[in-house]
C-alpha positions in Angstrom: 31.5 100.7 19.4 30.9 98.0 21.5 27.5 99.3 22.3 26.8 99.5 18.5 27.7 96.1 18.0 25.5 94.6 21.1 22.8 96.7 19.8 23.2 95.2 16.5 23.0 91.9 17.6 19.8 92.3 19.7 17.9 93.9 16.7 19.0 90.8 14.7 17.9 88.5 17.1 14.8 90.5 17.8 13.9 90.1 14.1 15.2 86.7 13.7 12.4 86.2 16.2 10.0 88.0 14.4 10.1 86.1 11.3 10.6 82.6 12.8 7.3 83.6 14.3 5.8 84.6 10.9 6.7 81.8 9.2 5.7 78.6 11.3 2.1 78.8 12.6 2.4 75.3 14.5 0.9 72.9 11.8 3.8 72.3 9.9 2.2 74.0 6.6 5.9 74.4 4.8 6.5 70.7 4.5 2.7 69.9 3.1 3.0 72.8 0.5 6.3 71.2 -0.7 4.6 67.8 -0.7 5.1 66.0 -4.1 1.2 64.5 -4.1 -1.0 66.9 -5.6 -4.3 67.3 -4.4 -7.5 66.8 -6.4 -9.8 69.8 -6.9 -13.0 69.5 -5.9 -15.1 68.6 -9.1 -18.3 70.0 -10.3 -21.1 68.1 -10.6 -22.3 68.2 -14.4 -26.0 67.7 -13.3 -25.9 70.5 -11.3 -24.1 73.0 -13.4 -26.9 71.9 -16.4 -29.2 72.1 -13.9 -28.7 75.7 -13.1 -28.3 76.6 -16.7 -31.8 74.7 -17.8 -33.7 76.5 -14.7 -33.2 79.8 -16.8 -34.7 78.9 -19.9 -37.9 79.5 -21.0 -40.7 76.0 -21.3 -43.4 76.4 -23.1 -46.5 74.2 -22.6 -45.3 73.1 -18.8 -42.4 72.3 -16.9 -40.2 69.3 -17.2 -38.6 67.7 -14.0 -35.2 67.7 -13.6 -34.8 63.6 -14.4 -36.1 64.6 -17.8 -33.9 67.2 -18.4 -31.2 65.5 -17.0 -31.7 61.9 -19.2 -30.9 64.2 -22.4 -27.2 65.0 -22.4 -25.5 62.0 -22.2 -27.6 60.7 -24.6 -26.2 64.1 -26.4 -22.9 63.2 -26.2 -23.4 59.8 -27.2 -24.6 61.3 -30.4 -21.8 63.8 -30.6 -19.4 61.5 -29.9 -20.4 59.5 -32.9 -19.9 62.2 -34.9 -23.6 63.4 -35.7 -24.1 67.3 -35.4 -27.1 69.6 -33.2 -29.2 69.1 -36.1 -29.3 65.5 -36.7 -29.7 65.4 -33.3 -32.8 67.5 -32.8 -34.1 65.5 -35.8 -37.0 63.0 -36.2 -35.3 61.2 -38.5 -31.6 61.2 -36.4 -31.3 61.3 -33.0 -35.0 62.3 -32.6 -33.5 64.1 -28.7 -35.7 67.4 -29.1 -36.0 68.7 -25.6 -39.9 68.3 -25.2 -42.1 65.9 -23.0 -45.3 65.0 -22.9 -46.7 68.5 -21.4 -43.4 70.3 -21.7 -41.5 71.3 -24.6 -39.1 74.6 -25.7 -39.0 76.9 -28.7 -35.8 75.9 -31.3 -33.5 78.9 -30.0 -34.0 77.5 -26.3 -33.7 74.2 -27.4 -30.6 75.2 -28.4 -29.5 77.0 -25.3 -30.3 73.8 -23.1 -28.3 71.9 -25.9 -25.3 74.0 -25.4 -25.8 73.9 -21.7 -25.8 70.2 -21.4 -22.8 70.0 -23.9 -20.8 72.7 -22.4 -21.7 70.5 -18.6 -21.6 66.6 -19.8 -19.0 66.6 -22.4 -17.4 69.6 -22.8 -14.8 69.0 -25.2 -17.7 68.8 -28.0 -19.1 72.9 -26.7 -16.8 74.6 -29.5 -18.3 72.2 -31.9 -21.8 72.7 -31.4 -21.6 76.4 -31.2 -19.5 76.6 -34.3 -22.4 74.8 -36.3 -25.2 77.0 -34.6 -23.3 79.9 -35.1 -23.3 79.2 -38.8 -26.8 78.0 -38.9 -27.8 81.3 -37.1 -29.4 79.0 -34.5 -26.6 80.9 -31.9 
């Protein structure tokens, strides 16, 4: 019995051992996972994401840069955020913010896909929105 017992002991303290070993790696990991202070996510950048989006649709007559693509969605959400809808501001008469340029432009359905883009990028909480009223227009 007395050798059960010894042997008993020594597996425990083998695998005390073990995990002790497991669970510490030396840089004190346990105590900054506990750590009250959440840590900001790295954010994405909304020119970017647009960016990428815009690079896959369709110009007709040329190729804007990306400053002039990128000077339209904030001036988007100012218009959303004023309450004024996709059409009003695609209009002449409204927000007159048709994406086109001197030797660039884009047929209505892209316009509307670089709309959407540069809503769902710049001000997101206006994306459900614009896609509702496109959906309904059959624009989306």
């Amino acid at each position: 019995m007395r050798h059960t017992t010894t042997a008993r002991l020594a597996t425990a303290a083998a695998l005390l051992a073990v995990l002790t070993a497991c669970g510490s790696n030396g840089d004190d990991s346990d105590s900054k996972a506990a750590s009250p202070t959440p840590t900001a996510s790295p954010s994405v950048d909304p020119a970017a994401e647009y960016l990428t989006a815009a690079h896959n649709i369709p110009f007709a007559n040329g190729q804007p840069t990306d400053a002039e693509l990128t000077a339209l969605p904030p001036k988007w959400c100012d218009g959303l955020d004023a309450g004024h809808s996709a059409e009003w501001l695609f209009s002449s008469g409204g927000g007159g913010l048709y994406p086109n340029g001197m030797d660039w432009g884009t047929v209505k359905k892209d316009a509307y896909q670089l709309l959407v883009a540069g809503v769902q990028a710049y001000c997101p909480k206006h994306t459900d929105t614009v896609t509702e009223e496109l959906r309904a227009t059959g624009e989306y």
